[in-house]
GUKE-705876 format. One record per atom (N, C-alpha, C): residue number from 1; residue in three letters; x, z, y; atom name. Coordinates in pm, whole numbers, plus 50000, padded with zeros to 5 digits. Example, Ala and Ser with C-alpha at 12.3 -4.5 7.8 and 13.67 -1.06 7.14 Angstrom:
<sites>
SITE; 1; ALA; 51319; 50780; 49431; N .
SITE; 1; ALA; 51230; 50780; 49550; CA .
SITE; 1; ALA; 51320; 50780; 49670; C .
SITE; 2; SER; 51285; 50708; 49775; N .
SITE; 2; SER; 51367; 50714; 49894; CA .
SITE; 2; SER; 51290; 50787; 50003; C .
</sites>
This chain:
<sites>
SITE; 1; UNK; 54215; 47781; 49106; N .
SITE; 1; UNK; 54103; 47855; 49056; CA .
SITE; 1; UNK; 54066; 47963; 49157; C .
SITE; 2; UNK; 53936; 48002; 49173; N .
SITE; 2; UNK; 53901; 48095; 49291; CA .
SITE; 2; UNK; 53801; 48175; 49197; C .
SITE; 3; UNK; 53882; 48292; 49263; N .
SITE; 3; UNK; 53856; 48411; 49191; CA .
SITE; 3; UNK; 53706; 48470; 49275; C .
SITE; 4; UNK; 53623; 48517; 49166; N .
SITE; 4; UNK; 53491; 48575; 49252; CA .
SITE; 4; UNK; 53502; 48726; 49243; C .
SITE; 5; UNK; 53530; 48730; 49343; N .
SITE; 5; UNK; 53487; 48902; 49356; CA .
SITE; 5; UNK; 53366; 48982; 49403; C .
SITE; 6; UNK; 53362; 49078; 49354; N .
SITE; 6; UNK; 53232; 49167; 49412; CA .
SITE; 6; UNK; 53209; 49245; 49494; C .
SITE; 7; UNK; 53114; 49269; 49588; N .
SITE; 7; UNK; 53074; 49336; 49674; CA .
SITE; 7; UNK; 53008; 49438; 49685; C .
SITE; 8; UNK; 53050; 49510; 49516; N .
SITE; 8; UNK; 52957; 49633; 49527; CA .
SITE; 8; UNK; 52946; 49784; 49610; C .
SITE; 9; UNK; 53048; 49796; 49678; N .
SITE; 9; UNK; 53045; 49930; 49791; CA .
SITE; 9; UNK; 52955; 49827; 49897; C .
SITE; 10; UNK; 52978; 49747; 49955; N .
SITE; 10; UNK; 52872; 49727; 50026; CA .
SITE; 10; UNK; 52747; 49720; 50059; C .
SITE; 11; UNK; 52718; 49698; 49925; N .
SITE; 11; UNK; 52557; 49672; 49867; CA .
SITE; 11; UNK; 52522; 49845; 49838; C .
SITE; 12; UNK; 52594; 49900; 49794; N .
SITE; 12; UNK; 52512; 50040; 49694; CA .
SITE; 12; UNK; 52599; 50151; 49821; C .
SITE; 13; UNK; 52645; 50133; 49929; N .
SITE; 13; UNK; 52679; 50183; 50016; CA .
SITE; 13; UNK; 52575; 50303; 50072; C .
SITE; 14; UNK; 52583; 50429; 50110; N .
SITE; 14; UNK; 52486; 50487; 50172; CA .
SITE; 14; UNK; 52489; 50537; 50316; C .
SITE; 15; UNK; 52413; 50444; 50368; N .
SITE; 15; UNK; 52394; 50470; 50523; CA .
SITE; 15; UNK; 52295; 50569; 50549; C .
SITE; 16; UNK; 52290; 50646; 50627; N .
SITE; 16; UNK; 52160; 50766; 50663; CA .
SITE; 16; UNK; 52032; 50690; 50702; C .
SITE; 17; UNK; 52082; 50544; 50783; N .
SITE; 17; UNK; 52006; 50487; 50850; CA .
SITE; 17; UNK; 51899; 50430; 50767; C .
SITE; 18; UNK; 51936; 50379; 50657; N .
SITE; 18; UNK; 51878; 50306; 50551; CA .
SITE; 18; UNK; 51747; 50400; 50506; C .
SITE; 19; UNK; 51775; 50501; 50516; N .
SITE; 19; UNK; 51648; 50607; 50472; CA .
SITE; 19; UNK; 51529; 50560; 50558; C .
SITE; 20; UNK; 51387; 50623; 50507; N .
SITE; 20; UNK; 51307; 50589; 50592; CA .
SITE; 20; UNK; 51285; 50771; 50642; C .
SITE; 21; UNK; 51252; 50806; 50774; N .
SITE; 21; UNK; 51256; 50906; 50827; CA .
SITE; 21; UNK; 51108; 50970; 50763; C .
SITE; 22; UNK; 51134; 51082; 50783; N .
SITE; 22; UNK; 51026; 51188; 50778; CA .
SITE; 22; UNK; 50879; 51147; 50842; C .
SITE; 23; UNK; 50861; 51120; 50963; N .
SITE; 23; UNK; 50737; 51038; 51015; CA .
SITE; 23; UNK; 50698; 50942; 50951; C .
SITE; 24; UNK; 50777; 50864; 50855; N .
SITE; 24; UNK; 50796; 50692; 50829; CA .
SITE; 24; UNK; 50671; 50795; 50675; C .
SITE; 25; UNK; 50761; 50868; 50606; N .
SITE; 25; UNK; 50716; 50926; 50456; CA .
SITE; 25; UNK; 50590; 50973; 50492; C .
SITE; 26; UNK; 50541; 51046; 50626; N .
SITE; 26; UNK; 50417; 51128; 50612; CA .
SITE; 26; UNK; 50318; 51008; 50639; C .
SITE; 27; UNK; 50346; 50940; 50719; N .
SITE; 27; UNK; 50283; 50791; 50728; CA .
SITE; 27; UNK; 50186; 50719; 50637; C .
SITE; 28; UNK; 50309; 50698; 50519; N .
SITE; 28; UNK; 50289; 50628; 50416; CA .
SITE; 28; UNK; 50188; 50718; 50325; C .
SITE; 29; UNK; 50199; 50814; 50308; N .
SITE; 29; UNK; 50139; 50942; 50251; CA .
SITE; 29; UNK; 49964; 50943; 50332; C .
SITE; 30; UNK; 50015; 50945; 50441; N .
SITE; 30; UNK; 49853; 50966; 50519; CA .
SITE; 30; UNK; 49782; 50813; 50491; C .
SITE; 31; UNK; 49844; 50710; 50444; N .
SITE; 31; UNK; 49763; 50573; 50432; CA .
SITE; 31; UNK; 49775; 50562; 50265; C .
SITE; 32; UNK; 49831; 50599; 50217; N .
SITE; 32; UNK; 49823; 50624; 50055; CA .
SITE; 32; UNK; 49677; 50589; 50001; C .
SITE; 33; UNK; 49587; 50668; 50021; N .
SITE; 33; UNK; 49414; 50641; 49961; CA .
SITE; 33; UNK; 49421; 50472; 49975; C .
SITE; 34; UNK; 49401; 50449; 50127; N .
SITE; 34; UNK; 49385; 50292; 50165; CA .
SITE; 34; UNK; 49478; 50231; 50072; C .
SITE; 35; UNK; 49594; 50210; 50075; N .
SITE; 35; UNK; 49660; 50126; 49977; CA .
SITE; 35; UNK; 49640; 50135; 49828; C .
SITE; 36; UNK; 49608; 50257; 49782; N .
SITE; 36; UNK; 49528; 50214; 49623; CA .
SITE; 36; UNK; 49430; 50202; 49623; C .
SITE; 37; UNK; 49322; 50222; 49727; N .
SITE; 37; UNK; 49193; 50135; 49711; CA .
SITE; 37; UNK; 49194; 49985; 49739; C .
SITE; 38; UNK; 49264; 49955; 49803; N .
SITE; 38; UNK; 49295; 49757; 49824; CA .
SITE; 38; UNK; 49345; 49719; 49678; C .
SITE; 39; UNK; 49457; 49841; 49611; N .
SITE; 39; UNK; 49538; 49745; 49486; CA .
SITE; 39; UNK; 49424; 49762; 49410; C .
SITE; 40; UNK; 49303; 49828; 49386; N .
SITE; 40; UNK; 49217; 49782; 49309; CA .
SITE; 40; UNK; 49150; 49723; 49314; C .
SITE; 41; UNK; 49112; 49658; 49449; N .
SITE; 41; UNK; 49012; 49538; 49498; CA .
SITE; 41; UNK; 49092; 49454; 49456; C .
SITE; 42; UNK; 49219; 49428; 49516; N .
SITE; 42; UNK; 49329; 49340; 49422; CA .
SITE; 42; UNK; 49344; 49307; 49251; C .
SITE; 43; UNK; 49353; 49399; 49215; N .
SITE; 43; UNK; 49293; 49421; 49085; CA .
SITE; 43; UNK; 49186; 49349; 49025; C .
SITE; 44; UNK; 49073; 49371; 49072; N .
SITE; 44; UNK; 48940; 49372; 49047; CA .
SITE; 44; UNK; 48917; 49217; 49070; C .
SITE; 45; UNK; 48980; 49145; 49190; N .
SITE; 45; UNK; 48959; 49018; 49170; CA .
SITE; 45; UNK; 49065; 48950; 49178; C .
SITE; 46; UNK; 49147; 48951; 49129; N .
SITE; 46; UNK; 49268; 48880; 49042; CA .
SITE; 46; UNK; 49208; 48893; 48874; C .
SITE; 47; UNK; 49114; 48980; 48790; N .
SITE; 47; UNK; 49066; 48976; 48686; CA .
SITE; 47; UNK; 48939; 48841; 48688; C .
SITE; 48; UNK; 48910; 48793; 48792; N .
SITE; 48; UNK; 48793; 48738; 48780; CA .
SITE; 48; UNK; 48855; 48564; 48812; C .
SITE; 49; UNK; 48998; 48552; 48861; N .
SITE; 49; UNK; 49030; 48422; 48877; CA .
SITE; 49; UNK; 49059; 48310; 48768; C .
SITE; 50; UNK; 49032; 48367; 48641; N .
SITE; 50; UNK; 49061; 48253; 48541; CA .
SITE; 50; UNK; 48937; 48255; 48476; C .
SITE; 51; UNK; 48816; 48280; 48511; N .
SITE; 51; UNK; 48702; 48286; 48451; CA .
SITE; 51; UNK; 48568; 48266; 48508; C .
SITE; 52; UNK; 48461; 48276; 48490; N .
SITE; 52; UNK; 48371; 48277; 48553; CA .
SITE; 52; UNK; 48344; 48422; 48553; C .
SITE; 53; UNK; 48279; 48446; 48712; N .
SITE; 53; UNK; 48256; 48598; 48750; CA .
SITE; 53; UNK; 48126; 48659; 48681; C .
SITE; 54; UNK; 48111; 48722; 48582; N .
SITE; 54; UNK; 47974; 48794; 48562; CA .
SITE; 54; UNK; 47939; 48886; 48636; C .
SITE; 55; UNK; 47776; 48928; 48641; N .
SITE; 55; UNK; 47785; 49062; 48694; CA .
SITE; 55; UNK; 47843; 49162; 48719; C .
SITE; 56; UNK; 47869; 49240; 48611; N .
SITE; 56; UNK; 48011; 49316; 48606; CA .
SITE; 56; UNK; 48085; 49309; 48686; C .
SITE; 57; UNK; 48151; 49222; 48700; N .
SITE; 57; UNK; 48281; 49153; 48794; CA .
SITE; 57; UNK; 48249; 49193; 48928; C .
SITE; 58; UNK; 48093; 49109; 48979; N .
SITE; 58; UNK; 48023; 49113; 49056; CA .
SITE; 58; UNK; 48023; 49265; 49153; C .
SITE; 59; UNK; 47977; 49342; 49082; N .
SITE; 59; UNK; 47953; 49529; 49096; CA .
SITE; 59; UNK; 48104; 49564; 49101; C .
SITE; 60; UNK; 48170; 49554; 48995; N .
SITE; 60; UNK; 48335; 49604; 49019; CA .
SITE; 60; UNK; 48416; 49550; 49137; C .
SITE; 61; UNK; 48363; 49432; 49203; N .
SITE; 61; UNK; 48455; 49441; 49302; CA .
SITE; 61; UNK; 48357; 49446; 49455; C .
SITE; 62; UNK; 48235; 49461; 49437; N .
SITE; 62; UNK; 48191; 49535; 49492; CA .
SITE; 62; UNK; 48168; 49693; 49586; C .
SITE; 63; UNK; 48231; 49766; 49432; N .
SITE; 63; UNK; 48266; 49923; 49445; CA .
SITE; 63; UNK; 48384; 49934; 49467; C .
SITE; 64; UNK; 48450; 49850; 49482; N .
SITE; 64; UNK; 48599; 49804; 49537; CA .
SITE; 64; UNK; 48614; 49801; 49668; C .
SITE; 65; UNK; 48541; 49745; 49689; N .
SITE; 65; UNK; 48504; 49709; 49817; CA .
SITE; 65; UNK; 48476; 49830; 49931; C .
SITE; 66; UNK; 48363; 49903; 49880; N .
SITE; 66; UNK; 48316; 49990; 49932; CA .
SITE; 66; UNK; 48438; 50096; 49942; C .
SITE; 67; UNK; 48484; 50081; 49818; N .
SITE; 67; UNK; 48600; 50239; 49847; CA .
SITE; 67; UNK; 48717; 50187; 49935; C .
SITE; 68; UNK; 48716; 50068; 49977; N .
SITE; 68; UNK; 48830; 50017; 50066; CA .
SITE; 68; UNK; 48761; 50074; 50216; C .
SITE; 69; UNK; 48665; 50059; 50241; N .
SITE; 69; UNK; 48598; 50082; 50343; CA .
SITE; 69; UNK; 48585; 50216; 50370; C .
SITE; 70; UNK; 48520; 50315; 50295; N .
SITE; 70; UNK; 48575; 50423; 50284; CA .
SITE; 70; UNK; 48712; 50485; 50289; C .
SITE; 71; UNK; 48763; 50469; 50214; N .
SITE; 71; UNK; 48914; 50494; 50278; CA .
SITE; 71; UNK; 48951; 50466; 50432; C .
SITE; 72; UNK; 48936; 50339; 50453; N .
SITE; 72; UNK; 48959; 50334; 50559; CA .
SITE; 72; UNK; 48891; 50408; 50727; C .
SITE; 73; UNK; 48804; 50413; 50662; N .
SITE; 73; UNK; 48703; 50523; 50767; CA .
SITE; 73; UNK; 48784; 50662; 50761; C .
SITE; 74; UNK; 48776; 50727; 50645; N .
SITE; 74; UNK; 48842; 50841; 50621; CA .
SITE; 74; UNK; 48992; 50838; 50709; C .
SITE; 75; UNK; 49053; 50756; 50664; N .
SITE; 75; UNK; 49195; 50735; 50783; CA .
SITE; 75; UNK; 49184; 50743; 50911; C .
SITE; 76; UNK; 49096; 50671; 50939; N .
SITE; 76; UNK; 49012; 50644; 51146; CA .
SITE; 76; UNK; 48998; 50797; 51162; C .
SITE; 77; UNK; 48892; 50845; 51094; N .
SITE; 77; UNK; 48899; 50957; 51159; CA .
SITE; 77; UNK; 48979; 51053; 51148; C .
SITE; 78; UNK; 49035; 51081; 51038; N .
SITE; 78; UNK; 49142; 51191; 51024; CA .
SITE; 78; UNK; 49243; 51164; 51165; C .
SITE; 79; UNK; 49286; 50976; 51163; N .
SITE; 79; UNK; 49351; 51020; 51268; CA .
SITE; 79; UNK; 49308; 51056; 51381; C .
SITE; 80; UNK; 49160; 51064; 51445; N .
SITE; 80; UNK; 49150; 51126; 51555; CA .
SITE; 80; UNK; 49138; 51274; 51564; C .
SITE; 81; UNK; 49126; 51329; 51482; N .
SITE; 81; UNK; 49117; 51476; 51420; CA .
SITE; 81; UNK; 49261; 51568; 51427; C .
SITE; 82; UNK; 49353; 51443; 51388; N .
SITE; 82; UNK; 49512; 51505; 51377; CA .
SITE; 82; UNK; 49585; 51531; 51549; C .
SITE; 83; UNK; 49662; 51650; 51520; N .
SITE; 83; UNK; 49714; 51648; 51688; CA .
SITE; 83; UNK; 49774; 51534; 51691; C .
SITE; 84; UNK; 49797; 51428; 51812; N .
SITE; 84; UNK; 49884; 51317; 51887; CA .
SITE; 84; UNK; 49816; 51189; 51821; C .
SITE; 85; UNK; 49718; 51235; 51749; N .
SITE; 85; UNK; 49666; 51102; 51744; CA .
SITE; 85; UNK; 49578; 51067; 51861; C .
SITE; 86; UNK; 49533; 50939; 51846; N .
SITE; 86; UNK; 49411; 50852; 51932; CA .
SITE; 86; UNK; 49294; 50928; 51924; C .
SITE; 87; UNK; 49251; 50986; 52088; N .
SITE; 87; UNK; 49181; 51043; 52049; CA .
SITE; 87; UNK; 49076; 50987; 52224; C .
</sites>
């Protein structure tokens, strides 16, 4: 009979490395807008795949759209605005 053992210090182990650094967090933070404006374009048409699209639908992922674009502009330039960015 073979005994199963577990590997839980390995798994739930804490390495420093495993963290994501300070640059990695402000990062994610400075692209934040962009990524919840996509999960609502995401959103917006994942609601329209088991149906036929009405107007509505039409305009909502429309303005989806637009605020993805926006966001993303807003990012472009902030980063040229920020010190060490692309400028």
């Amino acid at each position: 009979m073979n005994h199963i053992v577990t590997v839980q210090e390995a798994v739930t182990a804490f390495e420093p490395w495993l963290e994501p650094t300070d640059a990695e967090l402000d990062a994610v933070e400075l692209e934040l807008p962009v990524i919840t404006a996509e999960i609502a374009l995401l959103d917006a048409q994942i609601m329209t795949l088991d149906r036929p699209v009405s107007e509505l639908d039409t305009r909502r992922i429309r303005r989806a759209r637009r605020r993805v674009l926006a966001a993303r502009r807003e990012l472009s330039n902030r980063a040229v605005t920020v010190p060490g960015g692309a400028a």
